[in-house]
Backbone atoms as SQL, in Angstrom:
CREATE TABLE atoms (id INTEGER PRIMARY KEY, chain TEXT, resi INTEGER, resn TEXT, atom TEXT, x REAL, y REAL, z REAL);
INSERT INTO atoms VALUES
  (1, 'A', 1, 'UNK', 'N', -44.049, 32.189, -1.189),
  (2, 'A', 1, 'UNK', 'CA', -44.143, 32.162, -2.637),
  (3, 'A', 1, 'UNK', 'C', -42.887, 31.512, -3.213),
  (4, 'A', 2, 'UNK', 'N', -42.892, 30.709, -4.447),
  (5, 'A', 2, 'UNK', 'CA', -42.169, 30.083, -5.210),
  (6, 'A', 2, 'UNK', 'C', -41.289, 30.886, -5.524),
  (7, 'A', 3, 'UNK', 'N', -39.996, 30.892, -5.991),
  (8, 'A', 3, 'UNK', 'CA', -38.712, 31.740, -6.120),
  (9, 'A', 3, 'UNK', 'C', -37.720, 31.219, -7.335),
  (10, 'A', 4, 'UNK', 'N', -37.549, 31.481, -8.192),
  (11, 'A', 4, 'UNK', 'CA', -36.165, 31.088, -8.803),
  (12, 'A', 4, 'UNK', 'C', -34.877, 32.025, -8.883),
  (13, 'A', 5, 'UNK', 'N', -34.049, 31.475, -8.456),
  (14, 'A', 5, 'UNK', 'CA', -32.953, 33.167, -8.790),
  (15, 'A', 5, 'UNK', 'C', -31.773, 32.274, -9.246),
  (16, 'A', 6, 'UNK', 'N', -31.351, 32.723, -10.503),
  (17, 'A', 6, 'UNK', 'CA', -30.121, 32.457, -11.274),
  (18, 'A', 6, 'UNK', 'C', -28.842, 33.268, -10.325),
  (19, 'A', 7, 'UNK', 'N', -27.653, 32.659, -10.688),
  (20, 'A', 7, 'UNK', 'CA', -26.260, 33.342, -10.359),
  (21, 'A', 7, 'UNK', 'C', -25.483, 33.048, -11.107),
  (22, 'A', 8, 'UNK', 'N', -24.464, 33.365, -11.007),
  (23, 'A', 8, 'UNK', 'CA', -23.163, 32.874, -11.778),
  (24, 'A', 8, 'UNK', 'C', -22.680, 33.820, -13.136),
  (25, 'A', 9, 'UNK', 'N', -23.966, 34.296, -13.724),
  (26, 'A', 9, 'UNK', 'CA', -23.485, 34.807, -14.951),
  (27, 'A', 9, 'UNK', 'C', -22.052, 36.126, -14.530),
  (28, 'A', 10, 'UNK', 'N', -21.553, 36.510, -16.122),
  (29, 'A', 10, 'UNK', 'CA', -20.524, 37.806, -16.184),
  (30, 'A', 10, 'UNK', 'C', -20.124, 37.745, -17.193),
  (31, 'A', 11, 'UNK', 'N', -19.044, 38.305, -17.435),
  (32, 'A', 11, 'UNK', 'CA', -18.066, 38.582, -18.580),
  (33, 'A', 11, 'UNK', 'C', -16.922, 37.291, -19.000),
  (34, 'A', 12, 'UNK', 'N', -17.054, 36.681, -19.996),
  (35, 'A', 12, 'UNK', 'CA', -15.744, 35.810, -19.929),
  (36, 'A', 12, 'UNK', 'C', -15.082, 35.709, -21.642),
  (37, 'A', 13, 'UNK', 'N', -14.026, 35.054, -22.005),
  (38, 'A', 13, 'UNK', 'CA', -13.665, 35.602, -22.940),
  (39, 'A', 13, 'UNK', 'C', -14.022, 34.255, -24.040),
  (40, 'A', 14, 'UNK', 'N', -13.510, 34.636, -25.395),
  (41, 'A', 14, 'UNK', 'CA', -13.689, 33.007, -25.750),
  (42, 'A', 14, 'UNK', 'C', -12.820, 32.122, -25.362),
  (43, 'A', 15, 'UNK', 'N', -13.648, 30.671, -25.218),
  (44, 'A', 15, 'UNK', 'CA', -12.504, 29.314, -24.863),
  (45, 'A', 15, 'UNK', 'C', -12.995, 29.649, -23.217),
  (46, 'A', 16, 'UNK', 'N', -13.670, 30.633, -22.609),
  (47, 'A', 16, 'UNK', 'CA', -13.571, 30.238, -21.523),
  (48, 'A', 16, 'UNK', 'C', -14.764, 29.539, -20.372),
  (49, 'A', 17, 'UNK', 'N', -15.140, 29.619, -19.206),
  (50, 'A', 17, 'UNK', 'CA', -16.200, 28.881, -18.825),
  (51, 'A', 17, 'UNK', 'C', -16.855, 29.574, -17.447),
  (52, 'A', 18, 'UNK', 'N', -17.406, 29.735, -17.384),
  (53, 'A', 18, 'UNK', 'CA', -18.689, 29.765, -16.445),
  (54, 'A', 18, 'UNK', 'C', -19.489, 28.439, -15.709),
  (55, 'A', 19, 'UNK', 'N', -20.052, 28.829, -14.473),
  (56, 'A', 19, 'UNK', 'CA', -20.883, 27.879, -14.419),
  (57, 'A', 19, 'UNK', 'C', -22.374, 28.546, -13.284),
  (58, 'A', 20, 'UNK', 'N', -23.278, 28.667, -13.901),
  (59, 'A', 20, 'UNK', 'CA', -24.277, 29.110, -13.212),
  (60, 'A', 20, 'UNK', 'C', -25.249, 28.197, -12.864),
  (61, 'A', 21, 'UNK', 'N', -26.126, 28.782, -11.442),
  (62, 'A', 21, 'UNK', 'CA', -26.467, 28.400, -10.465),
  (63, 'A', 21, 'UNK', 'C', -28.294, 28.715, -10.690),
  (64, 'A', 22, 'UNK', 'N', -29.088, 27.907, -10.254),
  (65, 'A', 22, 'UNK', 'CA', -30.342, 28.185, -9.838),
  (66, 'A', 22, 'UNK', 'C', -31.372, 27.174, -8.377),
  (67, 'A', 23, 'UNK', 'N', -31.481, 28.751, -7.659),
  (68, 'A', 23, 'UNK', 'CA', -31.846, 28.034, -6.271),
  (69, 'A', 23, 'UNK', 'C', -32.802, 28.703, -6.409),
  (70, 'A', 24, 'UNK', 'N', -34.088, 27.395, -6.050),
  (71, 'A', 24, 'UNK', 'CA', -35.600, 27.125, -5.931),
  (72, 'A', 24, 'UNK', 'C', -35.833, 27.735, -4.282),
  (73, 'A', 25, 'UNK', 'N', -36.907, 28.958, -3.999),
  (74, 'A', 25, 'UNK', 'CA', -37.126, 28.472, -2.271),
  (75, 'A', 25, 'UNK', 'C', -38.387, 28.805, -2.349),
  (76, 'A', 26, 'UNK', 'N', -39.100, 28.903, -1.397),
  (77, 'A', 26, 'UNK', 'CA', -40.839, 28.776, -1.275),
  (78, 'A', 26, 'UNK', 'C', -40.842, 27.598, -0.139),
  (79, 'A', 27, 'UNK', 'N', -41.947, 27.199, -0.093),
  (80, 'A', 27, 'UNK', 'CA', -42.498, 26.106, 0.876),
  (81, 'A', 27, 'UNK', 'C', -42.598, 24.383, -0.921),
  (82, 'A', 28, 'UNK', 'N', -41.317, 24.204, -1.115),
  (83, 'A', 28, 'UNK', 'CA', -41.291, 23.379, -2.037),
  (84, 'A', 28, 'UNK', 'C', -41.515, 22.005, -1.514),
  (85, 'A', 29, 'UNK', 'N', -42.392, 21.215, -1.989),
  (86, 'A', 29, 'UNK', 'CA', -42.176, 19.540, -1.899),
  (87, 'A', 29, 'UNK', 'C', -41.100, 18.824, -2.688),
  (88, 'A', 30, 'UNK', 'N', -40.915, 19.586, -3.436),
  (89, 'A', 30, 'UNK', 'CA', -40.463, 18.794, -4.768),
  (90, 'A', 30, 'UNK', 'C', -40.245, 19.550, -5.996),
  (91, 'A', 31, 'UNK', 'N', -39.328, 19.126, -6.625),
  (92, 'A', 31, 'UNK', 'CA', -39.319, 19.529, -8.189),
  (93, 'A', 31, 'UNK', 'C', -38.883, 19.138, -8.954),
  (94, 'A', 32, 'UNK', 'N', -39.928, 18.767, -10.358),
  (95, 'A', 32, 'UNK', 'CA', -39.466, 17.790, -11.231),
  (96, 'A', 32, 'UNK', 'C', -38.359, 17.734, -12.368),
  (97, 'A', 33, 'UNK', 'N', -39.153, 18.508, -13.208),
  (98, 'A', 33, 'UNK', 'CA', -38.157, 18.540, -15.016),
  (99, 'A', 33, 'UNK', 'C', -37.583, 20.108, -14.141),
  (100, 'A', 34, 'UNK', 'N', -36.128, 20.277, -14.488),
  (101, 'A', 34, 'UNK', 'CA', -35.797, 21.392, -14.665),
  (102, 'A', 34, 'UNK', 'C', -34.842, 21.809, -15.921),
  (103, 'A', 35, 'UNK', 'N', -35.150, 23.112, -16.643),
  (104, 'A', 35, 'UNK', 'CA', -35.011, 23.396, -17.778),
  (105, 'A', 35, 'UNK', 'C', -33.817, 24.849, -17.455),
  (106, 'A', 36, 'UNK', 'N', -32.624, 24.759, -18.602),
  (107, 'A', 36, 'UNK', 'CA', -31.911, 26.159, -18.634),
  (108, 'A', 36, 'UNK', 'C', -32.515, 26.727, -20.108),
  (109, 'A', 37, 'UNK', 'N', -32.687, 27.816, -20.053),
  (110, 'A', 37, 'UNK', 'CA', -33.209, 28.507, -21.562),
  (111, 'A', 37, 'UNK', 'C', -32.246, 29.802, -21.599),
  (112, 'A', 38, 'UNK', 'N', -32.266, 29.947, -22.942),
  (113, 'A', 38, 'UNK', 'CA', -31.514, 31.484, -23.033),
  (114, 'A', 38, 'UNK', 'C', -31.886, 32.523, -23.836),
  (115, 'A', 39, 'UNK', 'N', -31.788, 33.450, -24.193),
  (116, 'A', 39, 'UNK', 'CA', -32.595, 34.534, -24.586),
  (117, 'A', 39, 'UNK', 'C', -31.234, 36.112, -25.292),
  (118, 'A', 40, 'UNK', 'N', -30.729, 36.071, -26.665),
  (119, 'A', 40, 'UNK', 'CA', -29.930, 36.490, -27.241),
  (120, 'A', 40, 'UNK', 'C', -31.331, 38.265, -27.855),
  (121, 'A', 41, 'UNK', 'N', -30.425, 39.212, -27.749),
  (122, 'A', 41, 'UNK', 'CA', -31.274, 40.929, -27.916),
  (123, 'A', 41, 'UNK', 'C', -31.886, 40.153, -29.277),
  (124, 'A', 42, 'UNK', 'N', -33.142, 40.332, -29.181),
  (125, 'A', 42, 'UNK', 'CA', -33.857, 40.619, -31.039),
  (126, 'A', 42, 'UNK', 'C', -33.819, 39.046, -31.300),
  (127, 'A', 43, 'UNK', 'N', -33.748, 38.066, -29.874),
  (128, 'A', 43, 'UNK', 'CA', -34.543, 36.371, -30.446),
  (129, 'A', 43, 'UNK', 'C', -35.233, 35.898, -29.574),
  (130, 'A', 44, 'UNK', 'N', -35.903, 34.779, -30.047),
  (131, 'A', 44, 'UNK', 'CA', -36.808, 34.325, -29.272),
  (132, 'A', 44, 'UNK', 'C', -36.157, 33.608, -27.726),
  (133, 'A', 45, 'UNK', 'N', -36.351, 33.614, -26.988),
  (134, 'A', 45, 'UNK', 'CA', -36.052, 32.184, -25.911),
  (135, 'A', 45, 'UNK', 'C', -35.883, 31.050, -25.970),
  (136, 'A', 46, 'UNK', 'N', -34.730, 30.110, -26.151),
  (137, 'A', 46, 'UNK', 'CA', -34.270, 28.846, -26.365),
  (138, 'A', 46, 'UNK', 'C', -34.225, 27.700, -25.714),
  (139, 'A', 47, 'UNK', 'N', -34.423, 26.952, -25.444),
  (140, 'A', 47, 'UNK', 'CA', -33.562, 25.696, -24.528),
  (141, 'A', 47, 'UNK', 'C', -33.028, 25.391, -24.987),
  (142, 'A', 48, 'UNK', 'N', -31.679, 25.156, -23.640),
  (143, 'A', 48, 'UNK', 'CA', -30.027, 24.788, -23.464),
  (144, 'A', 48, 'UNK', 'C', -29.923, 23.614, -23.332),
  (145, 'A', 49, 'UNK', 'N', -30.960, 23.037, -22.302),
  (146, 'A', 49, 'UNK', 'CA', -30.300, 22.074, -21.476),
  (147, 'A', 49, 'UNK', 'C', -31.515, 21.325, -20.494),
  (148, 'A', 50, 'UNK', 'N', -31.787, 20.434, -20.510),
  (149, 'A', 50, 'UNK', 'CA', -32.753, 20.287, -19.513),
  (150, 'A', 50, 'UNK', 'C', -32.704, 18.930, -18.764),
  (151, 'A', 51, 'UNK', 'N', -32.917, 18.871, -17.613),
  (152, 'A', 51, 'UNK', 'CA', -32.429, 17.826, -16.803),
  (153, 'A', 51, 'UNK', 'C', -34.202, 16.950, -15.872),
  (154, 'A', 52, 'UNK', 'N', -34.252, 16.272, -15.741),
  (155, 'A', 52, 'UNK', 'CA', -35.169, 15.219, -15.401),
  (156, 'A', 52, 'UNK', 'C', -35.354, 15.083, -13.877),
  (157, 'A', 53, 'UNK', 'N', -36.213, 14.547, -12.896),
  (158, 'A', 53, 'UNK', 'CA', -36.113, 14.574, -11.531),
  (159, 'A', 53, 'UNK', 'C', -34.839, 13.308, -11.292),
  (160, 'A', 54, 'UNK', 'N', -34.975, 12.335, -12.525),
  (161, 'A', 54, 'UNK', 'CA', -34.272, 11.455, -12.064),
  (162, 'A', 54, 'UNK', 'C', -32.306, 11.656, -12.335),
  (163, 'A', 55, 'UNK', 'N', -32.586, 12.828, -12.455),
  (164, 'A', 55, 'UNK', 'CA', -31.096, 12.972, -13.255),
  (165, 'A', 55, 'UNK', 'C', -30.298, 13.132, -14.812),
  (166, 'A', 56, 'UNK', 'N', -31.807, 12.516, -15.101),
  (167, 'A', 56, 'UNK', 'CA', -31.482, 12.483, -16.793),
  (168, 'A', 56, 'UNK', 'C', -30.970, 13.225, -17.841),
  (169, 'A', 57, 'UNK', 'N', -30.249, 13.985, -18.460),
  (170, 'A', 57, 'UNK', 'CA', -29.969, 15.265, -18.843),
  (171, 'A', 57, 'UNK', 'C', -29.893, 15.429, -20.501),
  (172, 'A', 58, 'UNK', 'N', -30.173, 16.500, -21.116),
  (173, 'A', 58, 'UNK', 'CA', -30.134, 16.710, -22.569),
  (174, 'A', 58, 'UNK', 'C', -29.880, 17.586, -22.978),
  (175, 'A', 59, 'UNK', 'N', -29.582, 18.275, -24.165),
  (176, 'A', 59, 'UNK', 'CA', -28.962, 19.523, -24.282),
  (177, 'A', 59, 'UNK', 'C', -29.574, 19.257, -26.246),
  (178, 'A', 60, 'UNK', 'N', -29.791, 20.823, -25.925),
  (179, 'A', 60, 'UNK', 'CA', -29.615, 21.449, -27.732),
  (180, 'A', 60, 'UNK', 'C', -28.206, 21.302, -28.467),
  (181, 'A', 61, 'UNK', 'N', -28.142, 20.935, -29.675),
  (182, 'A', 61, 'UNK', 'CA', -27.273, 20.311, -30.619),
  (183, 'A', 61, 'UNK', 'C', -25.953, 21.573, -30.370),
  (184, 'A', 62, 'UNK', 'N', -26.407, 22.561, -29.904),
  (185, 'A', 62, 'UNK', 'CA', -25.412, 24.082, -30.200),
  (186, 'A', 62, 'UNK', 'C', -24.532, 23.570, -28.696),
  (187, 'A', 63, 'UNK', 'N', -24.855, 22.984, -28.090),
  (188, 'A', 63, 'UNK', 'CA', -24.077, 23.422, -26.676),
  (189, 'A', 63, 'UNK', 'C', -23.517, 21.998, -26.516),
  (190, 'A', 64, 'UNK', 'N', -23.993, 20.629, -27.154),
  (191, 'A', 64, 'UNK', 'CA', -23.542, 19.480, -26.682),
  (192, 'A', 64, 'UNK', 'C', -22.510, 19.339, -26.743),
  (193, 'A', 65, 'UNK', 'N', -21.624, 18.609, -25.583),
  (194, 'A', 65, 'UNK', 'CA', -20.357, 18.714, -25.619),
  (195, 'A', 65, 'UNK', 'C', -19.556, 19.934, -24.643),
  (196, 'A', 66, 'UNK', 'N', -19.936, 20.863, -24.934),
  (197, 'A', 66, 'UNK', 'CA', -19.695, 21.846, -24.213),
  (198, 'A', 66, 'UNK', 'C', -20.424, 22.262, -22.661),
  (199, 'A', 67, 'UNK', 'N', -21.341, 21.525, -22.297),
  (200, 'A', 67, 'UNK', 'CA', -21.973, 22.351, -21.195),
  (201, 'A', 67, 'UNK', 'C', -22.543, 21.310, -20.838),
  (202, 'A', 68, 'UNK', 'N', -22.434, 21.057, -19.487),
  (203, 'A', 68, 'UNK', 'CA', -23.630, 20.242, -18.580),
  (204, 'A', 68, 'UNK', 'C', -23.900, 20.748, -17.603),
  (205, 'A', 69, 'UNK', 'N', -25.326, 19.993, -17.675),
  (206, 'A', 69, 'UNK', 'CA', -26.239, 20.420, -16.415),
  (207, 'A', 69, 'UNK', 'C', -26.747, 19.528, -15.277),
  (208, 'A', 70, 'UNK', 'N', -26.647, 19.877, -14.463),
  (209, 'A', 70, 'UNK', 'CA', -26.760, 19.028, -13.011),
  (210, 'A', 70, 'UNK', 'C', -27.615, 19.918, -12.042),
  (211, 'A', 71, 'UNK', 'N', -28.264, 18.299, -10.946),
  (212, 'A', 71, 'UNK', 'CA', -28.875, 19.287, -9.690),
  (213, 'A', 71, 'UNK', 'C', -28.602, 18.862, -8.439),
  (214, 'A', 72, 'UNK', 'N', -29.080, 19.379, -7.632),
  (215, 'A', 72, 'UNK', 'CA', -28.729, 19.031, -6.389),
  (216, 'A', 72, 'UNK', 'C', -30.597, 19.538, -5.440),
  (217, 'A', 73, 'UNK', 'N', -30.851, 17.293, -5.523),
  (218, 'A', 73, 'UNK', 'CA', -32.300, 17.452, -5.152),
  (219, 'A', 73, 'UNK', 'C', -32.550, 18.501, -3.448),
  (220, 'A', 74, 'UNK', 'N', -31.083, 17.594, -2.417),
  (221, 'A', 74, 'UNK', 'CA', -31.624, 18.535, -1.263),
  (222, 'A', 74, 'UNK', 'C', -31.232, 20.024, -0.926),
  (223, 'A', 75, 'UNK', 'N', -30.665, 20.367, -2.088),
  (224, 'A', 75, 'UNK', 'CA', -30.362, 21.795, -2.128),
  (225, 'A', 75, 'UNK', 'C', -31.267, 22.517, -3.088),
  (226, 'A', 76, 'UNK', 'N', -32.454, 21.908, -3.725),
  (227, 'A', 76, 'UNK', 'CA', -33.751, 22.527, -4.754),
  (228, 'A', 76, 'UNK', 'C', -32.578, 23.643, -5.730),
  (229, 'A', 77, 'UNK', 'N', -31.264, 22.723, -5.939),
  (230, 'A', 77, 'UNK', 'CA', -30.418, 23.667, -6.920),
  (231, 'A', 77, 'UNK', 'C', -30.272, 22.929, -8.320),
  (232, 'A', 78, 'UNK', 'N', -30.127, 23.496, -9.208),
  (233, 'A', 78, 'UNK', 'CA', -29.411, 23.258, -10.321),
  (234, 'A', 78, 'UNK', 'C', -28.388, 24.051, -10.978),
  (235, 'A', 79, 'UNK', 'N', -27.845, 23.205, -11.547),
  (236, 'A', 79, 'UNK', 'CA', -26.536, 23.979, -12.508),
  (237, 'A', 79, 'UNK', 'C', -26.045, 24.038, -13.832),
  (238, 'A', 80, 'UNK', 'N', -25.235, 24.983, -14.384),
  (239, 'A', 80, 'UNK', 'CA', -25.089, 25.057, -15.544),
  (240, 'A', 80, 'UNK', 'C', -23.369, 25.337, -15.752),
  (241, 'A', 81, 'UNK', 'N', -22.656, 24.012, -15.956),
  (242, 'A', 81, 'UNK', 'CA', -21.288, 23.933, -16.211),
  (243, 'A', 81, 'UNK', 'C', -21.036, 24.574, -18.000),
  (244, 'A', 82, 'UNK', 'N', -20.528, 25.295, -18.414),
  (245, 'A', 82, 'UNK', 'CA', -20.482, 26.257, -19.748),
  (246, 'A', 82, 'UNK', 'C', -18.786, 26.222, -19.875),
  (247, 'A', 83, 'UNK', 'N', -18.500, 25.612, -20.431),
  (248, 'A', 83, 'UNK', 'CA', -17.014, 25.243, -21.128),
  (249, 'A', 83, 'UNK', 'C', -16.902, 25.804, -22.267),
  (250, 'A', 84, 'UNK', 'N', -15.823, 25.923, -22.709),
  (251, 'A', 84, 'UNK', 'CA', -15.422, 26.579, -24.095),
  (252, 'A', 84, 'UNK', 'C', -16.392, 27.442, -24.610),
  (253, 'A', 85, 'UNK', 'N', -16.732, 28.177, -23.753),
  (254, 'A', 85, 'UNK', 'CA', -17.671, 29.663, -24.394),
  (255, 'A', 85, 'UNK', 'C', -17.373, 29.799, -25.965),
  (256, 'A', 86, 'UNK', 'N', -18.045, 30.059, -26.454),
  (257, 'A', 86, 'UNK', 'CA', -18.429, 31.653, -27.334),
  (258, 'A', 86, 'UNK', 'C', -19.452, 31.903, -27.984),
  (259, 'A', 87, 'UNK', 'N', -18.717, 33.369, -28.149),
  (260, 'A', 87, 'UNK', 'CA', -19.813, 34.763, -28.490),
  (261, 'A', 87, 'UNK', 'C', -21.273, 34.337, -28.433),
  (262, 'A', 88, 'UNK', 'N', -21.822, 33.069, -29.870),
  (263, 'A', 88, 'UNK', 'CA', -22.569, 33.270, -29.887),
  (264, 'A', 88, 'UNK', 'C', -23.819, 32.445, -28.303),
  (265, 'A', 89, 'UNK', 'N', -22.686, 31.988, -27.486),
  (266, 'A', 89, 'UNK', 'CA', -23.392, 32.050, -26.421),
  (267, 'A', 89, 'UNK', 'C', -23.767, 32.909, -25.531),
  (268, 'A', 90, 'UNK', 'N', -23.541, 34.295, -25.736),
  (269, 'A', 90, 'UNK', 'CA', -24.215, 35.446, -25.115),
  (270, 'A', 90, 'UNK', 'C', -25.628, 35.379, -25.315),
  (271, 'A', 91, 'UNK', 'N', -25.977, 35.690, -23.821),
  (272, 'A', 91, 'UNK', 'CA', -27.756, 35.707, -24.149),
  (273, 'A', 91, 'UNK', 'C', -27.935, 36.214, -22.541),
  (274, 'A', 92, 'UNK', 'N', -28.661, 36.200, -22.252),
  (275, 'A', 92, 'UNK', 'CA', -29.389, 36.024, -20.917),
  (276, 'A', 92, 'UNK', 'C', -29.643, 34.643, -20.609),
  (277, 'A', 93, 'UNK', 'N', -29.340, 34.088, -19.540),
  (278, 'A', 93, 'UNK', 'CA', -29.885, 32.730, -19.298),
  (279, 'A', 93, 'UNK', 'C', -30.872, 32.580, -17.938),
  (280, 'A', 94, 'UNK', 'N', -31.625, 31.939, -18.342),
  (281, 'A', 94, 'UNK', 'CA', -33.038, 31.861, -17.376),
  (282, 'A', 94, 'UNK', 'C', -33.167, 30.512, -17.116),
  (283, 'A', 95, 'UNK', 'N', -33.524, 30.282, -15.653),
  (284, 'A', 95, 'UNK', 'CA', -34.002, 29.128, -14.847),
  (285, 'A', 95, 'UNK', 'C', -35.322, 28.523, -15.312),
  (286, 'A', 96, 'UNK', 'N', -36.077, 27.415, -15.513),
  (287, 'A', 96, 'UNK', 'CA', -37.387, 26.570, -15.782),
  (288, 'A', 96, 'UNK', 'C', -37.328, 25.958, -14.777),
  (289, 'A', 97, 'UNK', 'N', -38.384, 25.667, -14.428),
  (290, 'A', 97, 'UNK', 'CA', -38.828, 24.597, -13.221),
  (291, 'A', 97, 'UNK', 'C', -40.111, 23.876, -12.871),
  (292, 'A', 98, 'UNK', 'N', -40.499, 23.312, -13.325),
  (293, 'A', 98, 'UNK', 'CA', -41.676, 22.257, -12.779),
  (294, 'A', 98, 'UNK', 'C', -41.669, 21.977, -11.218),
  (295, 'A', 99, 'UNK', 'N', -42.650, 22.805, -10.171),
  (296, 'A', 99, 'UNK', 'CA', -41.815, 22.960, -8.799),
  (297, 'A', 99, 'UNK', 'C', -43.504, 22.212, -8.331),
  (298, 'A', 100, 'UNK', 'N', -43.637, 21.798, -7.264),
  (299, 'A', 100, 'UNK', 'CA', -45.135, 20.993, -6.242),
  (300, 'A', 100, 'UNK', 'C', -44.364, 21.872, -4.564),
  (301, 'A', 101, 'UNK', 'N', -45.275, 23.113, -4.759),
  (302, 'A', 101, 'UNK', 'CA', -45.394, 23.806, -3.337),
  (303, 'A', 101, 'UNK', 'C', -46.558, 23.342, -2.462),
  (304, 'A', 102, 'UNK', 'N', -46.554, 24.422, -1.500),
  (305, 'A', 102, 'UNK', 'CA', -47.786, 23.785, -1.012),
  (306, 'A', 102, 'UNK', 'C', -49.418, 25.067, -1.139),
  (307, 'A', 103, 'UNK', 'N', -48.376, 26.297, -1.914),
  (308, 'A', 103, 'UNK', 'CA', -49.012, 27.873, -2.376),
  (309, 'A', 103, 'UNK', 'C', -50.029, 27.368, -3.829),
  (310, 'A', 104, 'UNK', 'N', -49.220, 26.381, -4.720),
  (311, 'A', 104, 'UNK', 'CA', -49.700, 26.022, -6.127),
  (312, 'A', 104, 'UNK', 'C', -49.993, 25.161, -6.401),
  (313, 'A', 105, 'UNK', 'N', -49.358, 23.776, -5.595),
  (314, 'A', 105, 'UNK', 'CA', -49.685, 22.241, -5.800),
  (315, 'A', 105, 'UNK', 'C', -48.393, 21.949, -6.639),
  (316, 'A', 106, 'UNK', 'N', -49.040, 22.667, -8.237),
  (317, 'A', 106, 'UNK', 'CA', -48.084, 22.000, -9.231),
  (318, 'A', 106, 'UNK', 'C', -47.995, 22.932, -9.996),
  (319, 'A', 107, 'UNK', 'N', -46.868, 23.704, -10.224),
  (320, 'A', 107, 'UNK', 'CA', -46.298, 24.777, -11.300),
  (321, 'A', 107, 'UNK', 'C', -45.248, 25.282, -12.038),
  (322, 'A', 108, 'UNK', 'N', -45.217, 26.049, -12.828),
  (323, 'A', 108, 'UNK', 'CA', -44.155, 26.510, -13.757),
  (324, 'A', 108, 'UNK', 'C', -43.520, 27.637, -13.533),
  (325, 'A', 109, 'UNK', 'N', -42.229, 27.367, -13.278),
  (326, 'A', 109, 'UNK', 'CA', -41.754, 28.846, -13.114),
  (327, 'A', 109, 'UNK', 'C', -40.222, 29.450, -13.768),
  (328, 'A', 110, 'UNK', 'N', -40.089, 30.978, -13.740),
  (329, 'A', 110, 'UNK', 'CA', -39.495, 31.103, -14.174),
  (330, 'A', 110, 'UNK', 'C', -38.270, 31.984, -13.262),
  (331, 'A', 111, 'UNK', 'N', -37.080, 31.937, -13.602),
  (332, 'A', 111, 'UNK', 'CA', -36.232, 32.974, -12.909),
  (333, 'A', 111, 'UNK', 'C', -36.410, 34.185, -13.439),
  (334, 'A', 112, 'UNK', 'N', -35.071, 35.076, -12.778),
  (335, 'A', 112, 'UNK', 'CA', -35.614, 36.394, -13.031),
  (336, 'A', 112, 'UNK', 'C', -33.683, 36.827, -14.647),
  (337, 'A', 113, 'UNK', 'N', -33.571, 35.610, -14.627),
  (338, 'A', 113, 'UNK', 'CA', -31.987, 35.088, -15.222),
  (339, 'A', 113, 'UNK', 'C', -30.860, 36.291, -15.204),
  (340, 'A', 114, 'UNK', 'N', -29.532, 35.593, -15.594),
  (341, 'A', 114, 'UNK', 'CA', -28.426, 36.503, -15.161),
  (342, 'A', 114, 'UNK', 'C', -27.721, 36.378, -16.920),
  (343, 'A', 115, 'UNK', 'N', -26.856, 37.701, -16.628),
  (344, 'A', 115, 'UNK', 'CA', -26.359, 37.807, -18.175),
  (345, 'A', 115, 'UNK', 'C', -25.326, 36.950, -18.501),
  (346, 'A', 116, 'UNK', 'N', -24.598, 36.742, -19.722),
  (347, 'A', 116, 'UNK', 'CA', -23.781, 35.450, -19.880),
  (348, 'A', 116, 'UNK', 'C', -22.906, 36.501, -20.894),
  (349, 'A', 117, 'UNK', 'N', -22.028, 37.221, -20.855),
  (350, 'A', 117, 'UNK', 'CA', -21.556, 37.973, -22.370),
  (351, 'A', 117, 'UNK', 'C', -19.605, 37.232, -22.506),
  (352, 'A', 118, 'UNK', 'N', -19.996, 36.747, -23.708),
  (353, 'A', 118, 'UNK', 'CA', -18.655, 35.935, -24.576),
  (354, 'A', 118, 'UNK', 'C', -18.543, 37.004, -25.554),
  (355, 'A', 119, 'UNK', 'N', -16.702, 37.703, -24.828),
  (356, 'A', 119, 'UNK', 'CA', -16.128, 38.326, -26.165),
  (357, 'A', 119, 'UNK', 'C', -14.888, 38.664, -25.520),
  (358, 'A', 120, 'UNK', 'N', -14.003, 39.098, -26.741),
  (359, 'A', 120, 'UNK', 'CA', -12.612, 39.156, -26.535),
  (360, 'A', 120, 'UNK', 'C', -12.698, 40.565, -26.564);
């Protein structure tokens, strides 16, 4: 079965940085668009950041500048570089993935995400 598991999240203060991790495993061929989203108590689920099979990368107006995202095709990883934190980047952050197993063909998935908390 298809897998996403986030890492990296914790405690950091403002001004400071993180960088979290998401590793794909299952019986994967491939995987295309991958997406970071985040999720703040009492809001909806956002996208951060989202990166292309070919490398391509984009980000929401709140984080540009501050955060990039990268993958690593033969490691089915991606990442989330988070510079100059703050506060209101506390959320939960969750893995997206457009993944071609050989369980689904072609599907969507989600992690199970790790916490991100900015404060002094």
């Amino acid at each position: 079965q298809v897998q996403l598991v986030e890492s990296g999240g914790g405690l950091v203060q403002p001004g400071g940085f993180l960088r979290l991790s998401c590793a794909a495993s299952g019986s994967i061929f491939g995987i295309n668009t991958m997406r970071w989203y985040r999720q703040a108590p009492g809001k909806e689920r956002e996208p951060v950041a989202t990166i292309t099979s070919g490398g391509t990368p984009s980000y929401a107006d709140s984080v540009k500048g501050r955060f990039t995202i990268s993958r690593d095709n033969a490691k089915n990883t991606m990442y989330l570089q988070m510079n100059s934190l703050k506060p209101d980047d506390t959320a939960v952050y969750y893995c997206y993935a457009h993944i071609f197993s050989r369980s689904d063909s072609s599907n969507y998935y989600w992690g199970q995400g790790t916490q991100v908390t900015v404060s002094s």
